[in-house]
C-alpha positions as CSV (number, residue, x, y, z in Angstrom):
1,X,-13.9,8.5,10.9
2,X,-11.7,11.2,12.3
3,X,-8.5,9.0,11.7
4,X,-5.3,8.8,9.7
5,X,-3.7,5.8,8.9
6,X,-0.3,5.6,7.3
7,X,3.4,4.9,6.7
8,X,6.3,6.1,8.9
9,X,10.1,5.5,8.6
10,X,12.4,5.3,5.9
11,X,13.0,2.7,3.2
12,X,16.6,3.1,2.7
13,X,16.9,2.3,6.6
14,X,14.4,-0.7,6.5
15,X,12.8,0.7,10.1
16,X,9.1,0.6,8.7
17,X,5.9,0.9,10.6
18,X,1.7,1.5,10.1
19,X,0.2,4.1,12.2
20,X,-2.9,5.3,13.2
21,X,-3.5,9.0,14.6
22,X,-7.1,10.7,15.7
23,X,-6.7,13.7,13.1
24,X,-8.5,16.2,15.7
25,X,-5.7,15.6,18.5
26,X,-2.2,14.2,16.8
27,X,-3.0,11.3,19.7
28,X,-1.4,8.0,18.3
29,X,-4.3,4.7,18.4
30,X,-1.7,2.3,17.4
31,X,1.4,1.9,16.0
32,X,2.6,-1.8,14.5
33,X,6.7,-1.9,13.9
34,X,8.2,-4.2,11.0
35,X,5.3,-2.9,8.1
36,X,8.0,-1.7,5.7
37,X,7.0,2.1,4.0
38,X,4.6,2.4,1.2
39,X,1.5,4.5,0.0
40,X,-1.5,3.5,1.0
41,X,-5.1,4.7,0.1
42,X,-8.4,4.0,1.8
43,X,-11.5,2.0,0.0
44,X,-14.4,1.4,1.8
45,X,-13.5,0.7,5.1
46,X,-10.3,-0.9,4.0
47,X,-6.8,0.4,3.2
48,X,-4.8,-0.6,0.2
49,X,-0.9,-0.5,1.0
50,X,1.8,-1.1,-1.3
51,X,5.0,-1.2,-0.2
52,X,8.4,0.0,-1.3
53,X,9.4,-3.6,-2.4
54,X,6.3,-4.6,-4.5
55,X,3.8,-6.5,-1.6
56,X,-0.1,-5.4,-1.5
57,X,-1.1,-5.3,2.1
58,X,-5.2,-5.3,2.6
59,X,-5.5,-3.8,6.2
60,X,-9.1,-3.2,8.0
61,X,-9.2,0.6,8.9
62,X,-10.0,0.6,12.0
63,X,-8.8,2.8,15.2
64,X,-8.9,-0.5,17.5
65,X,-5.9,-1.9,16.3
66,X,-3.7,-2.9,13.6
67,X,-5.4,-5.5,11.6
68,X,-3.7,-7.2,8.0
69,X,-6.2,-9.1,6.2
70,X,-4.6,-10.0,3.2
71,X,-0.5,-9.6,1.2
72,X,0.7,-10.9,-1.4
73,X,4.2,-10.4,-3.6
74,X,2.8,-8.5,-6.5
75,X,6.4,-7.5,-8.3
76,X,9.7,-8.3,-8.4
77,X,10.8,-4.7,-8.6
78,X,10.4,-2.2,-5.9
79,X,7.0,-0.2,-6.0
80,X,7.2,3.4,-4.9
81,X,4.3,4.8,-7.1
82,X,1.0,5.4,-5.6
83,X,-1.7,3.3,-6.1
84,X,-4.6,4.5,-7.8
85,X,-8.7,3.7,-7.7
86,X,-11.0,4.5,-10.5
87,X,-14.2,3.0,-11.5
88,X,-13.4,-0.2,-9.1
89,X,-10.0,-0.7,-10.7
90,X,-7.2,-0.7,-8.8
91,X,-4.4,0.3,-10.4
92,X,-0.3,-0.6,-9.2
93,X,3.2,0.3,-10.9
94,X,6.2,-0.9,-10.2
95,X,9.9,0.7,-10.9
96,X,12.1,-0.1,-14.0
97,X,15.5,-1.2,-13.1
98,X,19.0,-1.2,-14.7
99,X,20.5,1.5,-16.7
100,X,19.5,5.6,-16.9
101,X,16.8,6.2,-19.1
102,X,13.3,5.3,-19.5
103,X,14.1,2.2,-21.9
104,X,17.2,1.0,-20.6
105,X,17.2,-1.7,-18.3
106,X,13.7,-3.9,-17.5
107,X,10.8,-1.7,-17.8
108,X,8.1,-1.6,-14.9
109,X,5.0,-2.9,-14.3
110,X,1.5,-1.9,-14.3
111,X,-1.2,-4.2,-12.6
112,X,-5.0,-3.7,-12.3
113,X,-7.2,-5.4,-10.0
114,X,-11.0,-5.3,-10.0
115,X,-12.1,-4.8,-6.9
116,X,-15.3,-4.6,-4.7
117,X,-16.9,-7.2,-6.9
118,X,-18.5,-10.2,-5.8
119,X,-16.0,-12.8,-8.1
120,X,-18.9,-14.5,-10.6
121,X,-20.0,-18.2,-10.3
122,X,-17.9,-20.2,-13.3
């Protein structure tokens, strides 16, 4: 509690990092280099990062230090939209590519993840 965890640097310059800051004081907890930007929201006691090329990072919020739990490669395009939680779904886009308009070029991708859920015994 009391803490803000996010993204710092610039995509287009590839110089990424994760950062944590006690809100009250601006004073920085930790800092880890070589996370690459994204937008991140927080669920439970967990953050949910997706970065600008399409990975899902599962980090443990915590002002201790800098803790990755889980990533995987979600999409082959880049990923600049932020993710969204509803109703224990966890919903991802990535960016259409190629050409100007809205249907030129591949189209993007949406992905939704249950989460929070206990996977059930087949």
């Amino acid at each position: 509690k009391g803490m803000l965890y996010g993204s710092c640097g610039r995509e287009d310059r590839q110089n990424g990092s994760y950062r944590c800051v006690e809100a009250a004081t601006g004073k920085l907890a930790w800092v880890e280099d070589d996370v690459p930007v994204g937008h991140s929201i927080l669920v439970g006691d967990k953050i949910v990062l997706i970065d600008h090329s399409g990975r899902l990072h599962i980090l443990q919020a915590t002002p201790q230090a800098f803790s990755r739990l889980y990533q995987a490669q979600l999409f082959e395009n880049p990923s600049r939209a932020i993710p969204a939680l509803a109703r224990g779904k966890l919903l991802m886009r990535s960016n259409a590519t190629g050409g100007t308009g809205a249907f030129l070029g591949r189209q993007g991708e949406l992905a939704c993840f249950e989460i929070g859920v206990e996977p059930k015994e087949q």
